[in-house]
N, C-alpha and C positions, 0 to 999 in steps of 0.2 A: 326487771328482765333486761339483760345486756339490748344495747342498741345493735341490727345487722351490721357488720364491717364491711366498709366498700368494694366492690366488685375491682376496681383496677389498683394494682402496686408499682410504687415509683421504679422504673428499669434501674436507678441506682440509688440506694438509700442514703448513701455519705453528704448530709446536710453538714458537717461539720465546722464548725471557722477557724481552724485550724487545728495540725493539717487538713485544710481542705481537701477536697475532691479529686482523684487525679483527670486528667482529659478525656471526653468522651471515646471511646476505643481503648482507652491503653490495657498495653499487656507487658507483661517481663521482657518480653523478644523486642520492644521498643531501648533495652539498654546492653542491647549483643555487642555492641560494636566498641563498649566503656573502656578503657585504656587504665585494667583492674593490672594490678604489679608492676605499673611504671609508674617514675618517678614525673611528679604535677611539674619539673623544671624542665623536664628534654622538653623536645622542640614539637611532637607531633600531641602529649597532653596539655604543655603551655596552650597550645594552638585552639585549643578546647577553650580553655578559659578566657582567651582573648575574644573567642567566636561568641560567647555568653553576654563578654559586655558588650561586644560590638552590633549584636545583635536587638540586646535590650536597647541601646539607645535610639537605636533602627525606630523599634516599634514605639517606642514612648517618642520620639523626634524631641530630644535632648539636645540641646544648642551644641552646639561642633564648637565653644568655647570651655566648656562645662568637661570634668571629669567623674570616670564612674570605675569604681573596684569593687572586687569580693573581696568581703570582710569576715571574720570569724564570728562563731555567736549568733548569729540568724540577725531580724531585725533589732534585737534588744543590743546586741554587740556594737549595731553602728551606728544606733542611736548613741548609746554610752562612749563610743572612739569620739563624734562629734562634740558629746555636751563636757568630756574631761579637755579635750584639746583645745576647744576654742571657748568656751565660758570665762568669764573674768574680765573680758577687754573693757566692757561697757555694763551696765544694768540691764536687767534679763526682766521682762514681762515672760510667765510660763501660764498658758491657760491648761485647764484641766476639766472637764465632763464627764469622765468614767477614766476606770480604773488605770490605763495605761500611761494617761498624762496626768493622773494623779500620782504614778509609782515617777514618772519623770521628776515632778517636782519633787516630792519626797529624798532624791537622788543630791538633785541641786541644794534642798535645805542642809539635810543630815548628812553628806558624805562631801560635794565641794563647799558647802560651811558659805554661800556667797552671802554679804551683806545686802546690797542693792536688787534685791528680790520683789517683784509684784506677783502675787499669784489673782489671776482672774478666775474665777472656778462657777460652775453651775451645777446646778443636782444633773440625775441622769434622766435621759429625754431630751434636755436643753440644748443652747450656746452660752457661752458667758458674752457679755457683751464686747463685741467685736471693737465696736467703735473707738473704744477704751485703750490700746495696743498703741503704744508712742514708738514713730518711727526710727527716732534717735536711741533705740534700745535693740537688743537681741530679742527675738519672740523664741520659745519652743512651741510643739501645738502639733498632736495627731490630725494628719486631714480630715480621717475617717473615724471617731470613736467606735472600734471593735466590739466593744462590750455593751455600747449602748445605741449601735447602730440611728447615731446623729452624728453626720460631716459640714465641713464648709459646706458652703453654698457656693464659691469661688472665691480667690484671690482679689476682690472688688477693697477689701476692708485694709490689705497689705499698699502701703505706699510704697509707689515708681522710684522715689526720691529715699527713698530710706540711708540711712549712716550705719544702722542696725543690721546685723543676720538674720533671715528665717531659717527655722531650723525646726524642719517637716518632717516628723513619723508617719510614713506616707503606706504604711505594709497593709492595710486592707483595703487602698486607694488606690495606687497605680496597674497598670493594666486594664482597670474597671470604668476610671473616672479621670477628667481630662483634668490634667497641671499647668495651671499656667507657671510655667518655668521662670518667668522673664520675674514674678514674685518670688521665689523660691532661691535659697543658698544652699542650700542642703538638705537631701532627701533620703529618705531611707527604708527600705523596702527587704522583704525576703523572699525566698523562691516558694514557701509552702503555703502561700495566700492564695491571690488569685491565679499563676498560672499552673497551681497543683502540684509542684514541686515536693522536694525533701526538705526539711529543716539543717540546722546547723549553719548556714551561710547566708549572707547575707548582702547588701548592695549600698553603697554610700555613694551619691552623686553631689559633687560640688563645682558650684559657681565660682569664677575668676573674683569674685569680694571673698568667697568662704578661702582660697587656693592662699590669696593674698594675707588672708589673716592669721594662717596658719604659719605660712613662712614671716610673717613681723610680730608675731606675740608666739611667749613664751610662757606659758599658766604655772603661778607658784606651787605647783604642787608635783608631783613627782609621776612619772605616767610609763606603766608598765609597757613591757616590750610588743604584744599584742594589740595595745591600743596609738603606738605612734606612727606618726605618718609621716616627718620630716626627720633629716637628719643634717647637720652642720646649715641648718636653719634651710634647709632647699626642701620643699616637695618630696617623696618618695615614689618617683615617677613611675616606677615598675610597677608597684600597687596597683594602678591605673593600667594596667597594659596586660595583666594575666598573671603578675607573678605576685602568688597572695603572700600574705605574714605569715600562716600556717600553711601544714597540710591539708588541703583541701580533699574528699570526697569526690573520686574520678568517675563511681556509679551515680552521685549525687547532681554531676556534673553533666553525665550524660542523660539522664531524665531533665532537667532543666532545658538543654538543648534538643530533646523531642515536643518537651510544653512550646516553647519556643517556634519550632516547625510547626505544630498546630497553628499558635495564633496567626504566624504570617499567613498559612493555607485561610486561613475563616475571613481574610482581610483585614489583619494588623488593628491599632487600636481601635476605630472608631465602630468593627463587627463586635471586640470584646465589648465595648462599652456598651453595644446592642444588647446583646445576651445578658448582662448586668440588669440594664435597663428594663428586659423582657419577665426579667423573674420577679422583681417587684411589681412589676405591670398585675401581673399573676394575684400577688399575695395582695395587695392593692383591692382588687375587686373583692376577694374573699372576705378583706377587714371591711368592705364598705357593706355588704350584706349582712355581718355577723353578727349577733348582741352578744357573741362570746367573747370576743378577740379582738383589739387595740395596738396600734401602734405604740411605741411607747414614745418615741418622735412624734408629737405630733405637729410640728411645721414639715408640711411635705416639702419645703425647701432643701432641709438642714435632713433629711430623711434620706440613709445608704440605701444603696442598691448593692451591697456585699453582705454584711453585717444587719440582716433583719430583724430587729427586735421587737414583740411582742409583750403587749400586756396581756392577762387575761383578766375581763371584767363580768363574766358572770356574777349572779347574786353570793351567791353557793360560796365562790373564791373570792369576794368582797368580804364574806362574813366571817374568813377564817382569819386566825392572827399570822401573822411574820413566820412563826415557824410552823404552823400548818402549810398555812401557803406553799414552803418550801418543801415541805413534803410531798404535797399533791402535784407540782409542777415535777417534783424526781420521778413517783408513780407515773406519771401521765408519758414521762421520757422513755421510762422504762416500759413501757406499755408497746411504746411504738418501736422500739429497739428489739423486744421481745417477736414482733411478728415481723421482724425485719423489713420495716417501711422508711424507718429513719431512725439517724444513728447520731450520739451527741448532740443534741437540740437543746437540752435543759441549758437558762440565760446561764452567764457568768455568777462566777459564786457570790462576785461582793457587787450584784446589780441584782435592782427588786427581781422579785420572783416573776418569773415570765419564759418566751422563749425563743432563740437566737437560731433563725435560718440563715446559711448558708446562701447568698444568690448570685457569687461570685460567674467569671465567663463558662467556666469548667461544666456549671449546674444546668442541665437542660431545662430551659423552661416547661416542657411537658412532666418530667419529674415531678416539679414545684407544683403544680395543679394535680398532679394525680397524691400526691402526700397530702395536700389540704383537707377532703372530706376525713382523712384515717384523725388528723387533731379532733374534728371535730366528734369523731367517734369516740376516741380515747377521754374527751373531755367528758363525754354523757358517762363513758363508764367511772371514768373516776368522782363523778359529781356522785353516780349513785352507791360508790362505796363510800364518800363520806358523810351523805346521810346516813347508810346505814346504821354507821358508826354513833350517830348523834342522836 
């Protein structure tokens, strides 16, 4: 006999990790005002774009040394501008934990060919050991594992004294979770994470070591027109001030700049890192009460507050194989998609089977707790269709 399904439904179902969630309130009539059929160079759409980054560094308090532009491509664009530009100087330590800093390093092996390579790696759930990262090297390294919802724990393990670059895939980390900058050379981020933005564009923020290495090295390899950023060996200073390499998205632009007016209205970072910190608080007590449901992090150190991953350890889902598994965890998604309680939760495709909340600032915490008993609902029904089945 089906289990009752919960009396209360989440006010917004988009548990998604990307595109995330847009801001609590929004509507169409938040981008009336988009500057649709002008050109992103006159002076009153530039002006947009300048207001983006001047903005964003407002709220993340990004050293007034440090530069920041939109860059094409979303996060994966400006991660790719930083690792073809500036790779080769020195030897590259790249750690990898799920999927995104494993597609990093795969980048660096098979397409810049570098000889001087370490890869540090851990299954997913983990860290690879930190302590390991030699200052005198380049590091790559997502802050926040997306797919396996395990982050730093902070910039403690990065040396003050470094010779090396950090070079931070920071897109389900910033906005949510505090940077120590003064670690960091390069960051990179996009609009469709935490503050609910559009895809396509994306953020590249660099330190005076990253500015300096790009105007004195010159990478043997050949580097398309989308991805350069000096030219006659100087900076490409405009980049940094509104004026992108492409055509930018002036609707794209003007959603950004309403997420934006949110977070400063809620109190700038340290309310978003609230609201981050509140939804896991959330999910948190439910995994401590549950024999169903597991972190799949489990150092609650190293454990996102954006990027929620889930195991499931009922008996039932312990005893099915790999591609059961994956089936009951698609059922169980679609189950709650179907009654429209939540939407896109099934984990990433190449992480164990499990499932990936959303707890980004966008997410209301009440939300998050009114969606938990529906898992736990969805879970009894699909346990008892796959007895059935057996």
């Amino acid at each position: 006999m089906p289990p009752d399904m919960p009396a209360t439904r989440p006010g917004n179902p988009c548990f998604s990790s990307g595109p995330c969630s847009k801001r609590p309130g929004w509507s169409l009539s938040a981008l009336q005002d988009a500057s649709l059929g002008r050109s992103h160079r006159a002076a009153g759409p530039k002006g947009k774009l300048a207001a983006v980054i001047d903005r964003s560094r407002e709220i993340l308090g990004l050293p007034s040394d440090y530069v920041l532009g939109i860059v094409p491509a979303s996060d994966t664009g400006a991660v790719e501008m930083a690792l073809w530009n500036l790779l080769g100087a020195r030897g590259v330590d790249v750690l990898a934990w799920e999927s995104f800093g494993q597609g990093w390093a795969k980048d660096i092996s098979d397409q810049l060919k570098l000889s001087d390579v370490r890869y540090l790696t851990a299954d997913y759930g983990s860290l690879p050991d930190l302590s390991r990262v030699d200052g005198d090297r380049d590091v790559v390294f997502t802050w926040n594992g997306t797919t396996s919802g395990v982050c730093v724990p902070n910039g403690d393990w990065i040396p003050a004294d470094r010779k090396g670059l950090t070079i931070c895939d920071a897109t389900s980390a910033a906005f949510a979770m505090a940077l120590p900058w003064d670690k960091l050379d390069v960051v990179t981020w996009s609009w469709q994470k935490v503050l609910g933005g559009e895809g396509a564009h994306g953020m590249l923020a660099l330190s005076p070591r990253a500015v300096e290495r790009l105007q004195n090295y010159q990478p043997p390899w050949p580097l398309p027109k989308i991805f350069r950023l000096t030219k006659g060996g100087k900076l490409m200073a405009d980049v940094f001030r509104g004026a992108t390499i492409n055509t930018p998205s002036m609707l794209c632009v003007e959603d950004i700049l309403d997420a934006l007016s949110w977070a400063e209205g809620q109190g700038g970072l340290p309310a978003l890192i609230a609201r981050a910190q509140a939804n896991l608080a959330v999910v948190a007590q439910w995994v401590e009460s549950s024999d169903s449901v597991t972190f799949l992090a489990a150092d609650p150190a190293s454990r996102s507050a954006t990027s929620i991953c889930l195991s499931i350890a009922a008996p039932w889902f312990a005893a099915l194989d790999g591609s059961a598994q994956k089936a009951a965890v698609k059922r169980l998604a679609a189950l709650l998609a179907e009654q429209g309680v939540a939407y896109d939760i099934a984990g990433y495709r190449d992480a164990p089977p499990g499932l990936r909340l959303w707890g980004g600032a966008t997410v209301e915490s009440s939300d998050m707790a009114a969606l938990l008993p529906w898992i736990d609902w969805g879970l009894a029904v699909v346990s008892e269709e796959t007895e059935s089945k057996s």
